[in-house]
ZADREN-502322 format. One line per field, with one value per residue (C-alpha): x, y, z. Coordinates in Angstrom, 1 decimal, m for minus. Layout:
residues N
u: X_...
v: Y_...
w: Z_...
//
This chain:
residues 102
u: 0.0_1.0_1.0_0.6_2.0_m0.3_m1.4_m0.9_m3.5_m5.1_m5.3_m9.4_m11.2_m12.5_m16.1_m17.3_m18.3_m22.0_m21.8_m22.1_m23.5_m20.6_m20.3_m22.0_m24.1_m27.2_m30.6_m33.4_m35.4_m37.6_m41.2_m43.8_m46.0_m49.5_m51.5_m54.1_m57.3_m58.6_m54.7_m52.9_m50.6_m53.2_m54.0_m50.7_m50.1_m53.0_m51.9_m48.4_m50.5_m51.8_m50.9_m49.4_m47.8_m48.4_m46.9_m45.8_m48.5_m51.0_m50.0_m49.8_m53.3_m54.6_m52.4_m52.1_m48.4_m45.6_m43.2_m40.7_m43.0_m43.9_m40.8_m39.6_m42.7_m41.8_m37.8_m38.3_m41.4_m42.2_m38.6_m36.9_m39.2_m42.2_m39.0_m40.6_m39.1_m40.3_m39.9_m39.5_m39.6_m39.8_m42.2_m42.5_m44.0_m41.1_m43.1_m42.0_m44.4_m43.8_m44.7_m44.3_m44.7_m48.1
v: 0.0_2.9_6.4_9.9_12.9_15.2_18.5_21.7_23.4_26.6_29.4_29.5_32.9_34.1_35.0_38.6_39.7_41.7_45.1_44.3_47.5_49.3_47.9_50.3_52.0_53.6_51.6_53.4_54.9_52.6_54.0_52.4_50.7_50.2_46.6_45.9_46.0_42.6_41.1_38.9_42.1_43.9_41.4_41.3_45.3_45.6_43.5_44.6_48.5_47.2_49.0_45.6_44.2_40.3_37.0_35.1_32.2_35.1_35.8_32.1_31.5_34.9_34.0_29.9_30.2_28.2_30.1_30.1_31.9_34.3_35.3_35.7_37.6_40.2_40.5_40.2_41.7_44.2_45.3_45.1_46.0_47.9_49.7_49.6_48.9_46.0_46.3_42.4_42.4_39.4_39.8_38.5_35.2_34.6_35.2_37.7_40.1_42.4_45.8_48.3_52.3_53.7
w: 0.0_m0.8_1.4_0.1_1.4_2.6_0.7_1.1_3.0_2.1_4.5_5.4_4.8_8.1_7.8_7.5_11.3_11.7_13.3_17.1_19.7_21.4_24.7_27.5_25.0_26.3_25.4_24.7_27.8_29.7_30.1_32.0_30.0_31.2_31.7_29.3_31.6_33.1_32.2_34.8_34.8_35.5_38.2_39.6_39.1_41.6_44.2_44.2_45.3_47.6_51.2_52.8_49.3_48.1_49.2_46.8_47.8_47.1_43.6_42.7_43.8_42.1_38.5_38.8_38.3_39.7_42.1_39.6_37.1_39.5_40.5_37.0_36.2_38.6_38.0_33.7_33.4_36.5_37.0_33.7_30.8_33.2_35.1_38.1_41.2_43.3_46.8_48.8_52.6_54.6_57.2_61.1_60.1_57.6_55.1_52.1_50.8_47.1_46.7_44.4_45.2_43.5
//
């Protein structure tokens, strides 16, 4: 049998690169956007007014979420694209309650 020697490789042609955002660039300002009417956000909007705040068991038995979806509900959606700021307290009985300011 016989062997070959190997070939001559070409140098590869990197691929063009897209146009990526400068790092720390300002995004565009964040304003609050209102809950259509009768919503779960509108739900959950209401509850987080009220004087004493929500438990989380209290928003999972209004909205029939897990606790992982409700948490995430109010870190992606209340926090990050609302840009309100949600207030957590734990209170005496361990318990910890959300708010927002109204």
């Amino acid at each position: 049998m016989r062997h070959r020697a190997p070939r001559a490789r070409r140098p590869r042609e990197s691929p063009p690169r897209k146009a990526s955002p400068a790092k720390g660039a300002p995004k565009g300002a964040k304003k609050a956007q209102s809950a259509r009417e009768g919503s779960k956000t509108d739900l959950v909007l209401g509850l987080l007014k009220r004087s004493g705040g929500v438990t989380a068991k209290e928003l999972m038995k209004a909205t029939g979420w897990q606790p992982h979806s409700v948490r995430g509900f109010l870190s992606g959606t209340i926090r990050k694209k609302m840009g309100l700021a949600v207030i957590s307290a734990k209170g005496e009985n361990g318990e910890r309650s959300y708010s927002i300011k109204a």
